[in-house]
N, C-alpha and C positions, 0 to 999 in steps of 0.2 A: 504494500500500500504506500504509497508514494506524498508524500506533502505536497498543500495544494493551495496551502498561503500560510501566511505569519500573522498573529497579535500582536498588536502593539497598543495598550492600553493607554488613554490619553492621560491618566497618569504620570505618564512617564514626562511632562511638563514640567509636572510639580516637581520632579528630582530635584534638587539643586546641585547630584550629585553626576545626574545628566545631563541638565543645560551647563553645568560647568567644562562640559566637553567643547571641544573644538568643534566647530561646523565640520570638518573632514574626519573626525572620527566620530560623529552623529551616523553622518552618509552611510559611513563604513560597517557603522551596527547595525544599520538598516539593511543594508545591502547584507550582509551576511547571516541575520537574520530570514531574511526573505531568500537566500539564495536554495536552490533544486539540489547543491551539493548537502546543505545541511541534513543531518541524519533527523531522527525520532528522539534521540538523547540528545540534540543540541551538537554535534562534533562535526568539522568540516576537514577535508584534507587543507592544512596550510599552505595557501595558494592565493600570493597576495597578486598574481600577474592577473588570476581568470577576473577576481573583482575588479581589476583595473579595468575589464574589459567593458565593465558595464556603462562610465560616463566617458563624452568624449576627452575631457581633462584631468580623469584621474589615470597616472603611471601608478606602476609595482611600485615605484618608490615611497609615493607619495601613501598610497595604500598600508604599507611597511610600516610607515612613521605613524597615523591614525592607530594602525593593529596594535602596535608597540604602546600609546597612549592609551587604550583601552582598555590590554592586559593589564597597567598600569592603575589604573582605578579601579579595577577588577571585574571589569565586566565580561570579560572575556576570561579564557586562560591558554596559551600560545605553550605548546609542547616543541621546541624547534627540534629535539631530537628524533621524534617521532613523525614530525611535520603533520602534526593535528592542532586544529583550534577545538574551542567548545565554548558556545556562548554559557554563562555560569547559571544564569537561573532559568534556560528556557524549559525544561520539565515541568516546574512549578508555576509558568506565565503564557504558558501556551496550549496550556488544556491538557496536556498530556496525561496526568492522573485523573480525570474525568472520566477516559474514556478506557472501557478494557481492554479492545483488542490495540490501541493505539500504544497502552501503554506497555503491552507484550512484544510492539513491536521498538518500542523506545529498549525495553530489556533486551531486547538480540541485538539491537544496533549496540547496546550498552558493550555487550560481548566481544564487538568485531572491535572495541576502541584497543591502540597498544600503547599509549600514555600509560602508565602506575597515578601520575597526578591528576591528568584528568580524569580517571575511571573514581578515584578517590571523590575528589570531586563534585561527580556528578549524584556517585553514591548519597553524598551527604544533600544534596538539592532533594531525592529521592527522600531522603528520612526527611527534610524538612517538610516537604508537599505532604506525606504521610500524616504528618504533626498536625499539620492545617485544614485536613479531615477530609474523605470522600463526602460527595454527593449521594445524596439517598441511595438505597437501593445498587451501589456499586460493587459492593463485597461478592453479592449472589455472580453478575455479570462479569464481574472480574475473576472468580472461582469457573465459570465454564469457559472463558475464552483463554484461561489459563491451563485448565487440562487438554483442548486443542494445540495449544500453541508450544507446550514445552511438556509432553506427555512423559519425558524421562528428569525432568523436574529442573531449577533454573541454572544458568551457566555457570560452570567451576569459578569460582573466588566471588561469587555474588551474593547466595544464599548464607557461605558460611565465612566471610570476608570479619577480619577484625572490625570493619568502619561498619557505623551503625546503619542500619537499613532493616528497619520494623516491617517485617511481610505482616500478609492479612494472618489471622489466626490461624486458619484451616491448613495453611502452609507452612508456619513455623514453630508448632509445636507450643503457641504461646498458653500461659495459663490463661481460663477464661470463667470469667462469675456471671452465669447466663449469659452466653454470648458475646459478653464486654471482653476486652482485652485489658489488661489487668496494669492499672495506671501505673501500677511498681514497675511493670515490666515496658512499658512505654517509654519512660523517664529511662530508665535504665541503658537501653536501646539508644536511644536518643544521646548520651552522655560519650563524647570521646576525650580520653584521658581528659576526664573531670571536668569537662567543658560544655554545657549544652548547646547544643548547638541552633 
């Protein structure tokens, strides 16, 4: 299933931690946001020539220099050994956890990433959207498009990864007092080396 646009909530005005950006790395968060290369999890092959390719007056350089300002502020996170970007919070601002097969499909792209930082990363975006709760009726929808999608259960270093990543109950063995998930075990979850995240 292929991505077919981007959110960008007019929120993102109010930043000041946004509009304190350069007009050339605004562009560039757009543009890579909205780009066909970006995955389900937010990760791009680092490739500042192809975004160049989009306006008539932006070079790789000048692209380079915005990317470089943006990992900077953290909006981004730029792997150069890897040669992967990943926008930081697109999981949690782009519907991703809403929806279940979309977000099965954010989990396998998760998979294909070879960054250690950015998979960490993304993990921790994952536990935060977790935090901030499903939409009604998501658990049930999210448990069938999850026994379709990864019938031999989720990818190696994901389900049993040090970084916190709260699966739904039914998949991680969570304690549950009627169906709740059990807020010790949330908190807990949520906690890397003593820091909530």
């Amino acid at each position: 299933m292929a991505r077919d646009h981007a959110r960008i909530y007019l929120s993102i005005w109010e930043s000041t931690d946004f509009t304190g950006l350069t007009i050339s790395e605004q562009w560039t968060y757009f543009a890579l946001i909205s780009s066909p290369d970006l995955s389900w999890c937010g990760v791009a092959p680092l490739l500042p020539q192809r975004l160049s390719m989009l306006a008539r007056d932006a070079g790789a350089a000048k692209v380079s220099r915005a990317l470089t300002g943006l990992d900077a502020a953290g909006f981004i996170i730029i792997d150069p050994d890897t040669a992967e970007i990943a926008v930081r919070t697109f999981v949690r601002h782009d519907g991703v956890m809403k929806q279940p097969n979309v977000l099965c499909a954010a989990i396998k792209a998760w998979d294909k990433v070879h960054s250690a930082t950015i998979r960490s990363a993304i993990r921790g975006e994952f536990a935060r959207a977790y935090a901030e709760g499903f939409p009604e009726g998501f658990r049930e929808g999210f448990g069938k498009a999850f026994a379709k999608s990864f019938p031999k259960g989720f990818p190696e270093g994901f389900a049993n990864s040090p970084s916190p990543f709260p699966l739904p109950p039914s998949f991680s063995g969570y304690e549950s007092l009627n169906g709740q998930v059990s807020d010790a075990r949330v908190a807990h979850d949520l906690t890397l080396d003593g820091a909530t995240r």
